[in-house]
LOTORZA-797952 format. One line per 10 residues: number of its first residue (from 1); their letters; for each residue x, y, z of C-alpha. Coordinates in pm, whole numbers, plus 50000, padded with zeros to 5 digits. Layout:
LOTORZA-797952
NUM> a> X,Y,Z  ...
***
This chain:
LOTORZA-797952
1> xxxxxxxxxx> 50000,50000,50000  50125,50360,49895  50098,50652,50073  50166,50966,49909  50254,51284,50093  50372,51629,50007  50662,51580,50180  50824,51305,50332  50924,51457,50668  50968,51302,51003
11> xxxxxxxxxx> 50598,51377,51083  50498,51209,50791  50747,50905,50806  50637,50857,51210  50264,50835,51112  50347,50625,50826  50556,50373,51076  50266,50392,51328  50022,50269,51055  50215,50005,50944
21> xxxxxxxxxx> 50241,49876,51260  49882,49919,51327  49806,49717,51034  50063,49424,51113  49901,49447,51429  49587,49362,51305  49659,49115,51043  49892,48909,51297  49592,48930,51542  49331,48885,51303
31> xxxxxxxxxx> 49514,48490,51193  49619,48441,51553  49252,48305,51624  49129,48015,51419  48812,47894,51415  48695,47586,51310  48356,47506,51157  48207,47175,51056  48065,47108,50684  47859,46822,50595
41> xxxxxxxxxx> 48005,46668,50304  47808,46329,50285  47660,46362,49953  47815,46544,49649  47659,46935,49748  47826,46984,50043  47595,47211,50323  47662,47362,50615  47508,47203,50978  47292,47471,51152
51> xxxxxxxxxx> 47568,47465,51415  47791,47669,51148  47472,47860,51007  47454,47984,51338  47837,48081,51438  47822,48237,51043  47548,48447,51136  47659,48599,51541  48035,48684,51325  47788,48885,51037
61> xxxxxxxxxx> 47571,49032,51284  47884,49132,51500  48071,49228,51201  48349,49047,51341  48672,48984,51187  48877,48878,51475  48910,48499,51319  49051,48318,51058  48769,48048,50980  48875,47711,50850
71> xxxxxxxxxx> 48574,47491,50694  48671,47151,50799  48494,46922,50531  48535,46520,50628  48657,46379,50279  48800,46609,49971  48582,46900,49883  48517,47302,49841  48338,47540,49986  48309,47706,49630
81> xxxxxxxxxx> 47957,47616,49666  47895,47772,49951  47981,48101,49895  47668,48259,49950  47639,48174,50253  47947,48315,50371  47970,48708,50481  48205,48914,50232  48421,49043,50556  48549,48630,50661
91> xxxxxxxxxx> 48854,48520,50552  48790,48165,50503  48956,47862,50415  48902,47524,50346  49037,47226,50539  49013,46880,50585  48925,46684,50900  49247,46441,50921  49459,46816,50916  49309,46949,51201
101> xxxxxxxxxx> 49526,47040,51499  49587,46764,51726  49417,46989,52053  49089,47035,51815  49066,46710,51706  48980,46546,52028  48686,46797,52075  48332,46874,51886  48337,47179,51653  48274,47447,51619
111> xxxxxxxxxx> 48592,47482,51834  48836,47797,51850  49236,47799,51884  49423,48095,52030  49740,48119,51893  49987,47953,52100  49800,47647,51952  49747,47523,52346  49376,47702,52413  49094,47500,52264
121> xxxxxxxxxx> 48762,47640,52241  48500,47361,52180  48098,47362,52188  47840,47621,52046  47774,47834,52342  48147,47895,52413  48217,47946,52111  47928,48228,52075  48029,48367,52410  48420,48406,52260
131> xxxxxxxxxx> 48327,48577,51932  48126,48860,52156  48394,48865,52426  48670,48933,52089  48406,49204,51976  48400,49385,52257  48782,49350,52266  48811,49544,51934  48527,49786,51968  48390,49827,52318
141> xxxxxxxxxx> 48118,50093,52176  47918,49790,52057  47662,49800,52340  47400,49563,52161  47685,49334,52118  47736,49359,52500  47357,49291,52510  47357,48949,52384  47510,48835,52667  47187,48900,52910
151> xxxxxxxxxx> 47148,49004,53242  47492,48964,53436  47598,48861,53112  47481,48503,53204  47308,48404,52883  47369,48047,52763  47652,48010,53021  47494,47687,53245  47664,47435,53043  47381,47213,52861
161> xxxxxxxxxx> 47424,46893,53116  47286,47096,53397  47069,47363,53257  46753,47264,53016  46721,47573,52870  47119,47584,52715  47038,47177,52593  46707,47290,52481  46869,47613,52279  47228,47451,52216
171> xxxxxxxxxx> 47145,47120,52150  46755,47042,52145  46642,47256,51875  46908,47264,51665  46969,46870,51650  46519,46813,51611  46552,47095,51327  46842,46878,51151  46672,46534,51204  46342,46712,51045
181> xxxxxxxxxx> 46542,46861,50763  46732,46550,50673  46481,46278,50754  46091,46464,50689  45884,46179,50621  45558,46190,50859  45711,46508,51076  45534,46743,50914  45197,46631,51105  45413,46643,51448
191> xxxxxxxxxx> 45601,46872,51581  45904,46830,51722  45896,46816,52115  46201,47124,52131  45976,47329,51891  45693,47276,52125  45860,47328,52416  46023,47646,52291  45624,47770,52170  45535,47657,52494
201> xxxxxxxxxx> 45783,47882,52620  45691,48189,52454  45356,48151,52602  45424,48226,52947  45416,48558,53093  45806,48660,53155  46012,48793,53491  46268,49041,53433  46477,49216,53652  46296,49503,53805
211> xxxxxxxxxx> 46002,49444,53590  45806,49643,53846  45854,49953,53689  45804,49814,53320  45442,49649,53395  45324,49961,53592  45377,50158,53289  45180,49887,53066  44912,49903,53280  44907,50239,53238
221> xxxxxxxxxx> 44928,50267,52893  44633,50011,52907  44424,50251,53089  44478,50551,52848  44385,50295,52547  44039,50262,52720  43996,50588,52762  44061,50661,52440  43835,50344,52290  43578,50420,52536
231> xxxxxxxxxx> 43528,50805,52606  43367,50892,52984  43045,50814,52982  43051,50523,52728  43291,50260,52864  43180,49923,52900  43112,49907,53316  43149,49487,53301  43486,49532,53111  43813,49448,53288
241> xxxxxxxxxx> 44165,49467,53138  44248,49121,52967  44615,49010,52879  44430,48885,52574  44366,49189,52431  44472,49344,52091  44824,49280,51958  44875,49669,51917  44853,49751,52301  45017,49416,52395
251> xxxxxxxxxx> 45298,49457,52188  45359,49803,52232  45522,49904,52515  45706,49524,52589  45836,49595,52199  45963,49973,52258  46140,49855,52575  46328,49568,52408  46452,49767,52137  46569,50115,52341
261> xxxxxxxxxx> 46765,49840,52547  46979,49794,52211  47012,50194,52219  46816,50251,51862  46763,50625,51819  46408,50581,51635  46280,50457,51917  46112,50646,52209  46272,50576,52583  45991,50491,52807
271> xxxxxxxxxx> 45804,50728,53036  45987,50762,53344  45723,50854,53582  45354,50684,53614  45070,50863,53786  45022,50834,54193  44693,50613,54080  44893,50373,53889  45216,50384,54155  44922,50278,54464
281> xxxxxxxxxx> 44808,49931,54235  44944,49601,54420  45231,49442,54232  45069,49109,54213  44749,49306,54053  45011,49473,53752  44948,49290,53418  45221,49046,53301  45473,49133,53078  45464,48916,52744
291> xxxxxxxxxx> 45752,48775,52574  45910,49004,52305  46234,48729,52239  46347,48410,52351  46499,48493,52714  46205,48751,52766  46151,49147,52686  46547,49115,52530  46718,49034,52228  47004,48784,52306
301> xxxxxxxxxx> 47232,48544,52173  46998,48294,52265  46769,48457,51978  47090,48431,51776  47088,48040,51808  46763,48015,51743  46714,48218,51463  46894,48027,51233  46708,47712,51333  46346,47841,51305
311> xxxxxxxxxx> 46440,48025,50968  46511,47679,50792  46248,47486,51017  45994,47738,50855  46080,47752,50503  46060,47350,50554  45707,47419,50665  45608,47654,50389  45702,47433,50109  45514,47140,50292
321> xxxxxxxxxx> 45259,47230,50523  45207,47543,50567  44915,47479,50777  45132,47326,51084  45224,47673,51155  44873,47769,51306  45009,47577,51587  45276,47805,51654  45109,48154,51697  45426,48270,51983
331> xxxxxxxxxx> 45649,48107,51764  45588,48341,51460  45506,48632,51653  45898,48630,51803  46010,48487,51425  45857,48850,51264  45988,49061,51607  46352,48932,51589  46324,49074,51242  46278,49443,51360
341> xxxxxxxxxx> 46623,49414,51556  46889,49664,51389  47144,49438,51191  46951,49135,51196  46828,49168,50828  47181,49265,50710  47353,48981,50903  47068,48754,50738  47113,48858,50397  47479,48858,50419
351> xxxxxxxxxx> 47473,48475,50506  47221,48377,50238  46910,48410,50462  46634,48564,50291  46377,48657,50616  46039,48679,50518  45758,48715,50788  45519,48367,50740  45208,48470,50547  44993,48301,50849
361> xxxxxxxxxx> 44693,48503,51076  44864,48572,51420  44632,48808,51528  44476,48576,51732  44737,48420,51972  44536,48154,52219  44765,47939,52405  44857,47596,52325  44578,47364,52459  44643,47020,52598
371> xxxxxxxxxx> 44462,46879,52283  44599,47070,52030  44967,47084,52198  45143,46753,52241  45381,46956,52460  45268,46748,52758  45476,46459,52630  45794,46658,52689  45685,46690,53004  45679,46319,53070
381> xxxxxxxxxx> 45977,46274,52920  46145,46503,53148  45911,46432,53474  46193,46219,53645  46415,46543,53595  46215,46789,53721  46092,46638,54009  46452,46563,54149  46429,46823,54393  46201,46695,54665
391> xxxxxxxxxx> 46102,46781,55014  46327,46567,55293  46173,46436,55595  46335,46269,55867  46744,46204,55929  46957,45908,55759  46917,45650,56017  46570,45510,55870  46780,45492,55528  47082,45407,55632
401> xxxxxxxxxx> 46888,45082,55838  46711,44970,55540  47041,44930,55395  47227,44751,55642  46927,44510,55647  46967,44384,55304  47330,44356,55349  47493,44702,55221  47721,44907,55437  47983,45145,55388
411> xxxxxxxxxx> 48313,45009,55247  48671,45181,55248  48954,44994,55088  49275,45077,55269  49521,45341,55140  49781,45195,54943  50044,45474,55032  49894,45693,55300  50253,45892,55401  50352,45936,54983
421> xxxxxxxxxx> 50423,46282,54928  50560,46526,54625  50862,46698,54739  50723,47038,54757  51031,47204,54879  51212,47141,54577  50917,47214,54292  50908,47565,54096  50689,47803,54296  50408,47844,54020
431> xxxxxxxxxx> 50305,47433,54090  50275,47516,54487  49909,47624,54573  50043,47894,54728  50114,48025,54418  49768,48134,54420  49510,48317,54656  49437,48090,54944  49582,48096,55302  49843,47941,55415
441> xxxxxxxxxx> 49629,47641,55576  49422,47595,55312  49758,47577,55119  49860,47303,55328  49528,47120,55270  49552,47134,54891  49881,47018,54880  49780,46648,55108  49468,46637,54878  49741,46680,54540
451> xxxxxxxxxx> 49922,46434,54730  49658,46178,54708  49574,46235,54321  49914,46253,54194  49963,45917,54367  49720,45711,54201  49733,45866,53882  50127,45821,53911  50047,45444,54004  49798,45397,53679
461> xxxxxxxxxx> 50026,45599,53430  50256,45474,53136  50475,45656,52940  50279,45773,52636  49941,45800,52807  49669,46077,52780  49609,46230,53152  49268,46451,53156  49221,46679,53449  48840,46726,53416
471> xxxxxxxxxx> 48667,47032,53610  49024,47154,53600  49003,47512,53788  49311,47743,53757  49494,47393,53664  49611,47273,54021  49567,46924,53939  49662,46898,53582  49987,47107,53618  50143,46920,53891
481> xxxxxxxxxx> 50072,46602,53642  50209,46772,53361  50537,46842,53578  50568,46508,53749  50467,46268,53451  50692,46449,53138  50635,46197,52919  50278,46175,52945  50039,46439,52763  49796,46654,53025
491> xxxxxxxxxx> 49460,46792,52877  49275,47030,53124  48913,47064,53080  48734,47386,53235  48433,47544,53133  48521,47856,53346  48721,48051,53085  48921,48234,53379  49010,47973,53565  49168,47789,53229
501> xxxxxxxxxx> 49329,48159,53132  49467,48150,53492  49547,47828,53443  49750,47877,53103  49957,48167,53220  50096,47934,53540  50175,47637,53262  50399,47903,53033  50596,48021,53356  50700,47668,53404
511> xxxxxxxxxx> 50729,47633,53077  50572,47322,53028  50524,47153,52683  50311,46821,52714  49963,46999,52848  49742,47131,52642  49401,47347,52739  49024,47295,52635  48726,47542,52773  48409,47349,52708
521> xxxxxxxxxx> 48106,47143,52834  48254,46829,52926  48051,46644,52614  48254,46834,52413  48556,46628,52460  48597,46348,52199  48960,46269,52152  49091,45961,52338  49299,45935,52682  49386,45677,52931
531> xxxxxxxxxx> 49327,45824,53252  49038,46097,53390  49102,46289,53699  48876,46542,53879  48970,46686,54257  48621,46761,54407  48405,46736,54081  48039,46877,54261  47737,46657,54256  47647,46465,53928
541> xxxxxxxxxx> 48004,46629,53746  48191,46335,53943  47954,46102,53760  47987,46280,53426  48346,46238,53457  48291,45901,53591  48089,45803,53244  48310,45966,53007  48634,45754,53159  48414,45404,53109
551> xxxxxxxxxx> 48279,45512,52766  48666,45586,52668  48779,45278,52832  49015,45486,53079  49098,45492,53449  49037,45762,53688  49071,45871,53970  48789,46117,54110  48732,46312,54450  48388,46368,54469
561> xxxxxxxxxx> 48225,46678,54631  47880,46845,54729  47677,46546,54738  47344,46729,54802  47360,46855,54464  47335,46517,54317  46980,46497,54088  46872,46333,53836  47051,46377,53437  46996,46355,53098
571> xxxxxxxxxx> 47222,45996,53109  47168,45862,53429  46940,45846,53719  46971,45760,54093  46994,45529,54257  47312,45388,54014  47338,45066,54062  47143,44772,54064  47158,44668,54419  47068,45006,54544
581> xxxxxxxxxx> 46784,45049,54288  46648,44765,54458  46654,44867,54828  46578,45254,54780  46338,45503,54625  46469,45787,54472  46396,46042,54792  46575,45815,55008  46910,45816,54799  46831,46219,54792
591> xxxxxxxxxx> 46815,46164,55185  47176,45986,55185  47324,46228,54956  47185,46526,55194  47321,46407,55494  47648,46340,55264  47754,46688,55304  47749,46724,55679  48098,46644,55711  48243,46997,55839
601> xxxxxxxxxx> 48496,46998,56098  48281,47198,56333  48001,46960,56335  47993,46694,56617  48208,46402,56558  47847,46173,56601  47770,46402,56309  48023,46382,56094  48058,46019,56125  47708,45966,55982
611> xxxxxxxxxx> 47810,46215,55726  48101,46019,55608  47922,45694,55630  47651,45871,55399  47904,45921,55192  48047,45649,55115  47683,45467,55074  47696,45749,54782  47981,45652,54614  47949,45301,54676
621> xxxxxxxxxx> 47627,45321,54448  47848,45467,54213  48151,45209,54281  47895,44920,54166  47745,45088,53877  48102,45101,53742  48150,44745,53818  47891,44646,53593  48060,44762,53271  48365,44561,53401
631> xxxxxxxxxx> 48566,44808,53634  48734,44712,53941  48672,44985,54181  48811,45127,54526  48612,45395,54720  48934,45501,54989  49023,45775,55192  49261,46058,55152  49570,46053,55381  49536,46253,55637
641> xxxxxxxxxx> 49169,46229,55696  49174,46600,55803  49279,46722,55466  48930,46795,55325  48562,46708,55469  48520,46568,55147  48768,46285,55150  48669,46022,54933  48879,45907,54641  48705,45665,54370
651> xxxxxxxxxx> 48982,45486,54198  48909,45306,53905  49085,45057,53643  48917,44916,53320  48893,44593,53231  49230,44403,53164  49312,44394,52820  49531,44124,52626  49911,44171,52602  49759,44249,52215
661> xxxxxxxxxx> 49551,44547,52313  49810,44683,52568  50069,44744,52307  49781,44840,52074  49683,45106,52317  50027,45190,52400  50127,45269,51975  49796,45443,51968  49912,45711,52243  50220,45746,52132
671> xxx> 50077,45796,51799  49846,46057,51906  50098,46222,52090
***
């Protein structure tokens, strides 16, 4: 590029240098992130998954250009013919799946790598969350980019094994639009049960943060529509207020307030004062507030996710029955609002969208009936779930006597090396605890509980093997692992995106080569390893880790923690095992898993004893679950006792394998590595 100048002085030459720089800056930054998108290349047209329709259309409607974006296509192809779905400002590229970094292979794309090539971004919701987080990086002005993320910038943050509404928006509706897409025959006279749910959704009158103030203001804008409809004198006496009433007043206010929030100029601010009549009405007697978007009266990058979905889902619909989309008045209502959101239409267009409001009546908007909606079944589907969280009566000993009466008690193995120990004194100060912000005696504690860990794991582990620290924090685990086993590879696996930055930044002081990083949902992670760890993984994540390690065919080693958060999942239900199944009802394993957690040193030792015996009941559930897919299991305590409240170790080994399969294994990891 040529700049000319009247004369090439030192002023001139200076502000030349500084844009130069400026623009290295920003290419080199602009290829240090690469992003990763899957294509479907099955058939000869190649498509792309709504997953990548979606993460296409947040980097158009953020304008972003803070990635380089590889499509990864699964056997030779180009993305020639999907140009026009692919905004002008991307610099893309194509790729194929067996050239993928090693770090992104082993998780589920879309996935992001920073540019040391050791942070691995994996999973839709992350992935969203990082493409606003590098927006705001390069222009903090962008307040309805800020937006998106929702109140306490929260939105789609509960990973999706925990929170139904992120599996519902991440995975549900996405994955029930594809199967309806690529397999139609006989779904166009049912709905899918996400799309219901989501309508369902819709339907119900919405909580917002300080919503007071919002819904006094509807009601009175209510008022001063009667008034004007009926002059004094000839209003209807027998006529009350109905949240039923005409789409113009319903939509009205709820509408304006959702779009000032994204600062649009055209819009009028609400009225910041209502009259003393309307300030003296009872809260509970102020109308409800109707859903403008997905998450409520706000556009967010939930809306985002869904967008994409319920665009194709409806031009599916259109070309084949048209008249399924009576069923989904809400539905179309929020289809033609997200529409009116500044930069929606352009981000559409700009990845081949073409938006178009569904010629159907939606005037009328009764809610889904029992008949009509078949909602109810994804109720029943998820009525174990949501009825996890029930009332406790009564202490352990009733439950804890039923056991013992059919023969199951408590079990501890012994400690195979209760007085091992790493030589602390002599390891770089970034692996000591200390390192970090704790006290000194909590120091202490952390290092007897790394003690334990790095034991086993030290005991199971071959050169060449895969270690994964799972629910890795700021890396405490996985770096002492990293340091003490060299020639074994370390993933950590975080969902907390500080905690793994934190994490990162101690590894490169020590300079450590053989870890690597991943922030995602734990079903994220694909790749293969030979051993799972987790140091206090709360509630159901020590049985999440617990399941990935047995579907992999790895050991781990897992400290379990905050047993009364235990509940129901998506892949499992409690009790675990067989045995248990068979002696308890759900509400009395809830009972043992309350009474799990009252293990704190300033409880009576009477207490605390039943505590610990509660807990391991817990995780000896869990210890002959595992045994059924062919584990051999030890539930033991960490040496000293006093290290932790929650002192439980699970260690677990796979089934033996044949000389064969050993050296199989072992040419596999080294492989890999």
């Amino acid at each position: 590029m040529w700049l000319l100048c009247d004369e090439p002085g030192p002023q001139s030459q200076n502000s030349l240098f500084r844009l130069l720089l400026t623009m290295r800056h920003t290419e080199v930054k602009k290829k240090d992130l690469s992003l990763y998108l899957e294509v479907c290349s099955e058939t000869e047209e190649a498509r792309l998954p709504l997953h990548t329709s979606i993460v296409l259309f947040l980097l158009s409607y953020c304008e972003c250009s803070s990635f380089k974006v590889f499509l990864v296509f699964a056997k030779p192809a180009s993305s020639q013919s999907l140009k026009s779905q692919l905004a002008e400002c991307l610099d893309v590229s194509d790729m194929q799946l067996e050239d993928l970094p090693q770090l992104v292979k082993g998780c589920r794309l879309p996935a992001v790598l920073d540019e040391s090539g050791r942070l691995c971004r994996a999973g839709l919701a992350v992935v969203l969350r990082h493409i606003i987080n590098k927006t705001l990086e390069a222009d903090p002005s962008r307040n309805d980019v800020l937006a998106l993320l929702g109140f306490k910038k929260t939105c789609l943050k509960a990973c999706a094994e925990v929170s139904k509404w992120t599996r519902l928006c991440e995975i549900g509706i996405p994955s029930a639009v594809e199967e309806h897409l690529t397999n139609p025959t006989n779904q166009y006279q049912q709905l899918p049960l996400p799309i219901l749910a989501l309508e369902r959704r819709l339907a119900e009158p919405v909580k917002v943060h300080n919503d007071d103030k919002i819904r006094r203001q509807k009601l009175q804008e209510q008022r001063q529509n009667e008034k004007n409809e009926f002059p004094e004198g000839q209003r209807n006496p027998d006529s009350e207020p109905e949240s039923g009433q005409s789409p113009q007043v319903r939509d009205g206010l709820e509408l304006r307030a959702a779009l000032a929030k994204l600062s649009v100029d055209s819009v009028p601010t609400l009225t910041t004062r209502e009259n003393s009549e309307i300030r003296k009405v009872k809260t509970t007697d102020l109308p409800p507030l109707e859903h403008v978007f997905a998450e409520g009266l706000y556009f967010t990058l939930t809306d985002v996710v869904l967008l994409p979905c319920i665009y194709q889902y409806l031009c599916s619909l259109q070309a084949h029955a048209a008249s399924t989309l009576h069923s989904l008045p809400y539905l179309l209502r929020w289809y033609s609002r997200v529409q009116e959101v500044p930069g929606v239409i352009r981000a559409a267009d700009a990845c081949g969208m073409a938006l178009s409001i569904p010629q159907v009546p939606t005037s009328s908007l009764p809610g889904p009936s029992a008949e009509d909606n078949p909602a109810s079944l994804l109720e029943q589907e998820e009525g174990q779930e949501m009825t996890t969280q029930l009332p406790f009566v009564g202490g352990p000993r009733p439950t804890m006597t039923k056991l013992k009466e059919n023969g199951i008690e408590a079990v501890f193995a012994p400690h195979p090396c209760p007085i091992w120990t790493l030589p602390w004194d002599s390891l770089p100060e970034a692996i000591n605890p200390t390192e970090g912000k704790m006290s000194n005696i909590r120091a202490v504690r952390k290092r007897q509980q790394l003690n334990n860990l790095v034991a086993m794991v030290t005991e199971l582990a071959r050169p060449g093997y895969t270690v994964v620290d799972f629910c890795s924090g700021t890396g405490h685990v996985g770096i002492v692992l990293a340091h003490t086993l060299p020639d074994c590879q370390v993933i950590l696996i975080e969902n907390k995106e500080e905690s793994l930055v934190r994490a990162q930044s101690r590894s490169a002081e020590l300079g450590l080569k053989n870890i690597g990083f991943i922030q995602a949902n734990l079903d994220y992670f694909t790749g293969p390893f030979h051993i799972g760890v987790a140091l206090h993984a709360c509630g159901v994540a020590t049985d999440m880790v617990m399941e990935h390690c047995i579907q992999a065919g790895a050991a781990f080693v897992i400290s379990p923690c905050c047993y009364g958060f235990i509940q129901n999942a998506i892949k499992f239900t409690f009790p675990k095992s067989k045995k248990f199944q068979e002696t308890l009802t759900h509400k009395e394993h809830m009972v043992l898993c309350r009474f799990a957690d009252q293990t704190a040193v300033q409880l009576p030792p009477e207490r605390r004893h039943i505590g610990k015996q509660c807990m391991g009941l817990v995780d000896l559930d869990r210890l002959w679950a595992a045994e059924t897919h062919g584990y051999s299991v030890r539930v033991m305590t960490m040496e000293p006792e006093s290290c932790s409240p929650k002192n439980n170790m699970l260690v677990g080994r796979p089934p033996h394998k044949s000389g064969l399969e050993v050296c199989a294994s072992q040419l596999e990891a080294l492989v890999h590595n």
